[in-house]
C-alpha positions as CSV (number, residue, x, y, z in Angstrom):
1,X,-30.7,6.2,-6.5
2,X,-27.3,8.4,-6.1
3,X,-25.9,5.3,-4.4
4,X,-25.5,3.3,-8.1
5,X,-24.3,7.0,-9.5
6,X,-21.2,7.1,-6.8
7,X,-19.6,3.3,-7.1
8,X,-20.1,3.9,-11.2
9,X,-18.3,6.7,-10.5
10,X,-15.9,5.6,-8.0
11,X,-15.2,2.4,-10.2
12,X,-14.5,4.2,-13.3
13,X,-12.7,6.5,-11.7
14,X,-10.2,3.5,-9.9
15,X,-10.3,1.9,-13.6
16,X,-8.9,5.0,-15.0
17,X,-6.4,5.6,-12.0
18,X,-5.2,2.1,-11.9
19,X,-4.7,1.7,-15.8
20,X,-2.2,4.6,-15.9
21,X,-0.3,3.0,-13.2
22,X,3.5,2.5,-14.0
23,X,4.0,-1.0,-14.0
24,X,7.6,-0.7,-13.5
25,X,7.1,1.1,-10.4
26,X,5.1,-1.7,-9.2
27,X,7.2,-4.7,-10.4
28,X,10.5,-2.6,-8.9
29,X,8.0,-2.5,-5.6
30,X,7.7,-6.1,-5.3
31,X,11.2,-7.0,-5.8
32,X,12.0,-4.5,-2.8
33,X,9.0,-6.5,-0.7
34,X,10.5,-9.9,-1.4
35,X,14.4,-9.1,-1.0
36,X,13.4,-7.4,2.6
37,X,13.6,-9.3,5.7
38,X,10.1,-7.7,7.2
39,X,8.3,-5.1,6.0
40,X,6.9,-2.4,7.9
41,X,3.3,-0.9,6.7
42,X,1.7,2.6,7.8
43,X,-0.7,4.8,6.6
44,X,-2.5,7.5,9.0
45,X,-6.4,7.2,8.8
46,X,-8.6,5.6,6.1
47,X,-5.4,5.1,4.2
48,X,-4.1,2.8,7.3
49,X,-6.9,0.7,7.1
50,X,-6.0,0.0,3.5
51,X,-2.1,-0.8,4.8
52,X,-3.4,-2.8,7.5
53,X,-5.4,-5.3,4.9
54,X,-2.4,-5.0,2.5
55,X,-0.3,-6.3,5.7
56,X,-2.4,-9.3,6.7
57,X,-1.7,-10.3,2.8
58,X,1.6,-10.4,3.0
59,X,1.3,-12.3,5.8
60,X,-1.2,-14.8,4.4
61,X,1.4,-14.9,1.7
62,X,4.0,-16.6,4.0
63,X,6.3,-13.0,4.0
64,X,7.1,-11.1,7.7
65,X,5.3,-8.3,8.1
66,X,4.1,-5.6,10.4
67,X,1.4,-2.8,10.3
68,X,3.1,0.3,12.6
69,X,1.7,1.2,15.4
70,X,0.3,-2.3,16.7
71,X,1.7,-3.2,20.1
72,X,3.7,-5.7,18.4
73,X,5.6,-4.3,15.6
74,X,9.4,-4.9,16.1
75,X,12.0,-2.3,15.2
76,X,12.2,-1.1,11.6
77,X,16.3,-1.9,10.5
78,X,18.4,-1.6,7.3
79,X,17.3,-5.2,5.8
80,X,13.6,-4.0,5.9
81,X,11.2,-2.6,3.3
82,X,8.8,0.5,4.6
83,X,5.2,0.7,2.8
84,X,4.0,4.3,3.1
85,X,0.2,4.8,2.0
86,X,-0.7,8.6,2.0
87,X,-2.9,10.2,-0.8
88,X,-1.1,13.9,0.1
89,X,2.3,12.7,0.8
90,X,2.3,15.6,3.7
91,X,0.6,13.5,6.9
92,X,2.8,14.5,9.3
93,X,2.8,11.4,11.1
94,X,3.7,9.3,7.5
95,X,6.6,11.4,7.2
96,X,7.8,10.7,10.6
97,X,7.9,7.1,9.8
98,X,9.8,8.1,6.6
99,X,12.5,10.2,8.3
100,X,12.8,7.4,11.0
101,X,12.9,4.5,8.4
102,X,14.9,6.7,5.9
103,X,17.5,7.4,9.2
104,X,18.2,3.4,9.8
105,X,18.4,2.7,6.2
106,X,15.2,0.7,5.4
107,X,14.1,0.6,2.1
108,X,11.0,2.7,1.4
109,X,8.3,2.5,-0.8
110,X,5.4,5.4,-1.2
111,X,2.1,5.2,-2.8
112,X,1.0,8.4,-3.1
113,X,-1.4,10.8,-5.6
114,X,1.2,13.4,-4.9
115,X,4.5,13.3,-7.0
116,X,5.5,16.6,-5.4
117,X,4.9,15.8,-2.1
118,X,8.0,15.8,0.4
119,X,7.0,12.0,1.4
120,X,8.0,11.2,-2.1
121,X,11.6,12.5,-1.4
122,X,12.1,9.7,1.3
123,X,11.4,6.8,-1.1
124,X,13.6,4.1,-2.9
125,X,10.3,3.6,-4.7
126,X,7.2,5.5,-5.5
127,X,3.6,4.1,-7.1
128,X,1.7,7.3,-8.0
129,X,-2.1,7.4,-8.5
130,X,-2.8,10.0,-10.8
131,X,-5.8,11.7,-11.7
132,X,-7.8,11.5,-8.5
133,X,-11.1,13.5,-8.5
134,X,-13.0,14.3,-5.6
135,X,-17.1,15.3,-5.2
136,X,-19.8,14.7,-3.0
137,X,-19.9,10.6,-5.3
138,X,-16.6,9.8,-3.5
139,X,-15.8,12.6,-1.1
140,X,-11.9,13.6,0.5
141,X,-10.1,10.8,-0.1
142,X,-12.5,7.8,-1.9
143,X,-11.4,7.3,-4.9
144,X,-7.2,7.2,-3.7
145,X,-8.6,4.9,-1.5
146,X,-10.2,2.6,-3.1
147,X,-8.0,2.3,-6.1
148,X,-5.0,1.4,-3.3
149,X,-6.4,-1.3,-1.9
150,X,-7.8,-2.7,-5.3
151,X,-3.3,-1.8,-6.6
152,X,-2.7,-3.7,-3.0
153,X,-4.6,-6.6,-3.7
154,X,-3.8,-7.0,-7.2
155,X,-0.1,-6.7,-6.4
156,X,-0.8,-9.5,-3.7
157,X,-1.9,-11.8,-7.3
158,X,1.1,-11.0,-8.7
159,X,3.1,-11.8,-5.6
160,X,1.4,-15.4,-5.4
161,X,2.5,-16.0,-9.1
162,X,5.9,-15.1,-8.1
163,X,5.9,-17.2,-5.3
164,X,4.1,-19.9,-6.9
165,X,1.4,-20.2,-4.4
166,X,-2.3,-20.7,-4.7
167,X,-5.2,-19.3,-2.3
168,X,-5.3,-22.5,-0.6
169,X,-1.2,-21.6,0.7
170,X,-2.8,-18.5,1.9
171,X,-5.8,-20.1,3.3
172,X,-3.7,-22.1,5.5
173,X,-2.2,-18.9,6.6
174,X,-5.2,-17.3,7.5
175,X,-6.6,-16.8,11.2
176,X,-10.1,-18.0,10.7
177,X,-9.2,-21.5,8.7
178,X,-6.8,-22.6,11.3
């Protein structure tokens, strides 16, 4: 059946994305997170979703944070960190939140598949995805994706160590347990 052809695909294709990842970029990312007062999360369409999870884990994590957009989101200011998810790095409406975050002096971060893409201009940081393929197994956008929210998640583990936490500090954070 084609559906055990497209996740082998789309999982060796992540694997292969993720292991060429620059850990420095990502270890540089987290120091930004954790030295910000709030940070901001956006993305435009699928890849919003993704920023939305990765937000409700910083949250869990015990960290301020807000996806932007939501009715609640709080000015963006200079102490704050801005997570920008966009496979092209030209969504108009991510590089509004750039120029606007970039204008009050927030730090940004960008995770992008495009290193020549103007969003990449407005960050402090930048986690490229490189190598991303695209067919009718993991159409537009699948395989950027999926290999952000598996980065996102993994860089949520790495934040726990840091913070020496366990999953039961973020259980106690988390809206069903209470």
């Amino acid at each position: 059946m084609i559906y055990k052809e497209a996740y082998k695909f789309i999982l060796s294709q992540a694997g292969d994305i993720l292991n060429n990842v620059d850990e420095s970029s990502v270890k540089r990312s987290i120091e930004i997170i954790l030295n910000s007062k709030k940070t901001f999360v956006y993305g435009a369409g699928r890849s919003g979703i993704i920023g939305k999870s990765f937000a409700m884990r910083l949250v869990q994590l015990g960290l301020t944070a807000y996806f932007i957009g939501e009715t609640i989101t709080p000015i963006v200011t200079d102490q704050d960190s801005v997570f920008l998810i966009s496979n092209t790095g030209t969504t108009k409406s991510t590089l509004l939140v750039a120029e606007i975050s970039k204008n009050v002096g927030a730090k940004i971060i960008v995770l992008t598949s495009n290193e020549n893409s103007p969003l990449v201009k407005y960050s402090d940081e930048k986690i490229l995805l490189r190598g991303i393929s695209h067919n009718s197994l993991a159409p537009l956008g699948t395989i950027f994706e999926d290999s952000s929210l598996i980065l996102l998640d993994s860089i949520i583990a790495q934040m726990i160590q840091i913070l020496n936490q366990s999953e039961e500090d973020l259980r106690k954070r988390h809206a069903i347990w209470v």
